[in-house]
SELO-886800 format. One line per 10 residues: number of its first residue (from 1); for each residue x, y, z of N, C-alpha, C. Coordinates in nm, 2 decimals, decimal comma. Each point is the difference from the previous one (the first is absolute). Layout:
// residues N
NUM = X:Y:Z:X:Y:Z:X:Y:Z  ...
This chain:
// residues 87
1 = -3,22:2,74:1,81:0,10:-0,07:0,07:0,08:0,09:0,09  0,07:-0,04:0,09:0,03:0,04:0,10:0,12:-0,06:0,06  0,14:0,10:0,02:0,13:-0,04:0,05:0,02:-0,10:0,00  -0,05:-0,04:0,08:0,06:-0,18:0,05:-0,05:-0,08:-0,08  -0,14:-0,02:-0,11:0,02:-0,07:-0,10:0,10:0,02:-0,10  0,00:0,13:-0,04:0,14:-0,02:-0,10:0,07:0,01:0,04  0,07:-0,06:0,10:0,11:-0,02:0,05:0,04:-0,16:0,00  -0,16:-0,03:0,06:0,03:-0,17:0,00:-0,01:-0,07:-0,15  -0,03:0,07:-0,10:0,01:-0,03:-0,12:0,12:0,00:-0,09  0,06:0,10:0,05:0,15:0,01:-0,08:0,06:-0,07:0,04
11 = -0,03:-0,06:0,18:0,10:-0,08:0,05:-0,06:-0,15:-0,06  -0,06:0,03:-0,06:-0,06:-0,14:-0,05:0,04:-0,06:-0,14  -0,03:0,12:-0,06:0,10:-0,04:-0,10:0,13:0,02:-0,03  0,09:0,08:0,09:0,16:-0,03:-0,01:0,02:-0,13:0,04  -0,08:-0,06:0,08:0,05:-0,12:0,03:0,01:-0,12:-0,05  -0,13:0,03:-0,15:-0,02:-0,14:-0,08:-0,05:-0,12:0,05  -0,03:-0,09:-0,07:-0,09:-0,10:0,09:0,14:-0,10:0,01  -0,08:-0,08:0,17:0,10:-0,08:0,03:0,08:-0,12:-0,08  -0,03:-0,05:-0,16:-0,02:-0,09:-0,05:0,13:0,02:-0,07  0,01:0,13:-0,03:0,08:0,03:-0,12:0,14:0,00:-0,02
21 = 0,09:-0,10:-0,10:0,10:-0,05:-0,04:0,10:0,10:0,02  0,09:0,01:0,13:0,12:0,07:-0,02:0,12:-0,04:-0,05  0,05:0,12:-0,06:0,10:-0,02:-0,12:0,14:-0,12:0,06  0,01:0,12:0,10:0,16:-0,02:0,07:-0,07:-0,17:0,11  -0,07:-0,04:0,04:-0,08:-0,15:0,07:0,07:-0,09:-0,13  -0,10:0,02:-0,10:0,05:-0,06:-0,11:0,13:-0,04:-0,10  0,08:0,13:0,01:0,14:-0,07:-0,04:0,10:-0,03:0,14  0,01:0,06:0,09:0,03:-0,10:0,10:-0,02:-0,16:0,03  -0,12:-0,03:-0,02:-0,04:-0,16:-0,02:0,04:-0,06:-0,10  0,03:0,07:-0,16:0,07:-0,09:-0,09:0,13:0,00:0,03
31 = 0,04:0,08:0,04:0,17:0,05:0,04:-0,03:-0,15:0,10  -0,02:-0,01:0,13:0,01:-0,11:0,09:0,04:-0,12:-0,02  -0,09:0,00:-0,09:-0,03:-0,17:-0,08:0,12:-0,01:-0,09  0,01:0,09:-0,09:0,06:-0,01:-0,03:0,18:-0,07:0,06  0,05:0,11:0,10:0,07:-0,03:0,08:0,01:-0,13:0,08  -0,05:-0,03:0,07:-0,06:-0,13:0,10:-0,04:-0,14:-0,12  -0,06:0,01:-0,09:0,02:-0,08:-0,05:-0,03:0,00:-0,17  0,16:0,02:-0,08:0,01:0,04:-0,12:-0,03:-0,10:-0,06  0,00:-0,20:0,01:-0,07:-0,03:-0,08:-0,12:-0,04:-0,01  -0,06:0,00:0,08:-0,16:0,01:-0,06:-0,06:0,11:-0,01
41 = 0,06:0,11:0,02:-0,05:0,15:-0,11:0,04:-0,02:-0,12  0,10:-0,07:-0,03:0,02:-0,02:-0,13:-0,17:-0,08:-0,09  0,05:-0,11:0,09:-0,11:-0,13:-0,05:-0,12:0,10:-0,01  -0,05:0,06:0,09:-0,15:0,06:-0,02:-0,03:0,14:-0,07  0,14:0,06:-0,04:0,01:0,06:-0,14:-0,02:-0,09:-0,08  0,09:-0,05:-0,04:-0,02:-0,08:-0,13:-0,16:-0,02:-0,02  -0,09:-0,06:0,09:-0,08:-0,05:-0,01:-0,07:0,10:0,00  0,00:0,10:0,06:-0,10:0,16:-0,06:0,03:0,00:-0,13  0,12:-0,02:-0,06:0,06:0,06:-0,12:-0,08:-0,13:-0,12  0,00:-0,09:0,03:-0,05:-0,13:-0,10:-0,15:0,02:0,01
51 = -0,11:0,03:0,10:-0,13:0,02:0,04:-0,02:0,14:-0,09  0,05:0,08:-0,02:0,01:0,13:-0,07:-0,13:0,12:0,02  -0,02:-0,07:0,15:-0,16:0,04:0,01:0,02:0,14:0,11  0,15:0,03:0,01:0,03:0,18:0,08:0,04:0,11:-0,03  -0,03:0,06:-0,02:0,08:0,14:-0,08:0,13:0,02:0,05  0,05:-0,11:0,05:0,11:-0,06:0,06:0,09:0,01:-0,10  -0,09:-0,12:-0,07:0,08:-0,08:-0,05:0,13:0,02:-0,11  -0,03:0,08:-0,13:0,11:0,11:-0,07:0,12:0,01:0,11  -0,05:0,06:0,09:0,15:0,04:0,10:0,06:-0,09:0,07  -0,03:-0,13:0,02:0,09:-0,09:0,02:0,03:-0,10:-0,08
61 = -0,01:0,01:-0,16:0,05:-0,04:-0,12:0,14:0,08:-0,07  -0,05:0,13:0,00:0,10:0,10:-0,03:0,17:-0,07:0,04  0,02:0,01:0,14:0,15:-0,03:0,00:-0,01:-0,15:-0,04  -0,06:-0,08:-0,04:0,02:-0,15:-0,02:0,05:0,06:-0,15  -0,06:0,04:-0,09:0,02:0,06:-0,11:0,09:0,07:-0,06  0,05:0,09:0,10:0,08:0,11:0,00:0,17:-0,07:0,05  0,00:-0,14:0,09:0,10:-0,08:0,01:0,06:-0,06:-0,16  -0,09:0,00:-0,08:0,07:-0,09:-0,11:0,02:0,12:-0,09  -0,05:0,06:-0,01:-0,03:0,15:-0,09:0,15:0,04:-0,02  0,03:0,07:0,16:0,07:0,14:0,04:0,14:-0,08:-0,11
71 = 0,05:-0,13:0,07:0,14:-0,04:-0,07:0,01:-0,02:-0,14  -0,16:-0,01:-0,05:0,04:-0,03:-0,15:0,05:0,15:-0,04  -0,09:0,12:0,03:0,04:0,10:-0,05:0,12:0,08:0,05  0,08:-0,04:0,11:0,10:0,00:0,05:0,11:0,00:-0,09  0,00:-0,14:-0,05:0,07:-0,08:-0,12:0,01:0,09:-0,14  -0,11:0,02:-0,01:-0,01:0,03:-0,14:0,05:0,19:-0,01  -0,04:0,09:0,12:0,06:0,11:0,00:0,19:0,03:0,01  0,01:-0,16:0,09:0,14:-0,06:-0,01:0,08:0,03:-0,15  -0,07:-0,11:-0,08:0,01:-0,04:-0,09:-0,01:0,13:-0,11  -0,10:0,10:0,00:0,03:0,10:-0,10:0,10:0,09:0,07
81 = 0,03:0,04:0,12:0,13:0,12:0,01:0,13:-0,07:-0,07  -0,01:-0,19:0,03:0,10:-0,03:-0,01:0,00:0,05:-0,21  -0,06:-0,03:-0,03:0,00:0,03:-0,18:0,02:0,11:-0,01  -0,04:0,14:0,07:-0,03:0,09:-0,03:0,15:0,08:0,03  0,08:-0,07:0,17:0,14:0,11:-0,03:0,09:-0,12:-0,04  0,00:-0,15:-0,09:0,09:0,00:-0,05:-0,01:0,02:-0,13  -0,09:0,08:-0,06:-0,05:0,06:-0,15:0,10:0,12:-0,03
């Protein structure tokens, strides 16, 4: 091989093929939607989240989860200081 093939090779593969899923494309577009219109991102989570068919899906159950969670144990850490410095 000779200069200018490996040349056009390296440039070939720094480039990656045209197809390929960029990071920062892709959360800018959920960001958008998000933005522009928050309730039917909601509705079409949900509906990722009920179909369970995304490796999505865990991560937009989490804070649904973590809403009823966080206050119970809120309460209850409430509830032991309060035992603990009037002991």
């Amino acid at each position: 091989m000779n200069d200018n093939e490996q040349e056009s090779r390296i440039a070939e593969d720094s480039d990656g093929p045209p197809d390929e899923l960029e990071l920062g494309e892709a959360i800018e577009a959920e960001v958008v939607r998000v933005v522009r219109h928050p309730r039917q991102e909601t509705t079409r989570l949900k509906q990722i989240a009920a179909d369970g068919e995304q490796g999505s899906s865990p991560f937009i159950e989490i804070p649904l989860v973590a809403r009823l969670i966080v206050p119970l144990v809120l309460i209850m850490v409430g509830i032991a200081l309060l035992v603990y410095l009037k002991a």
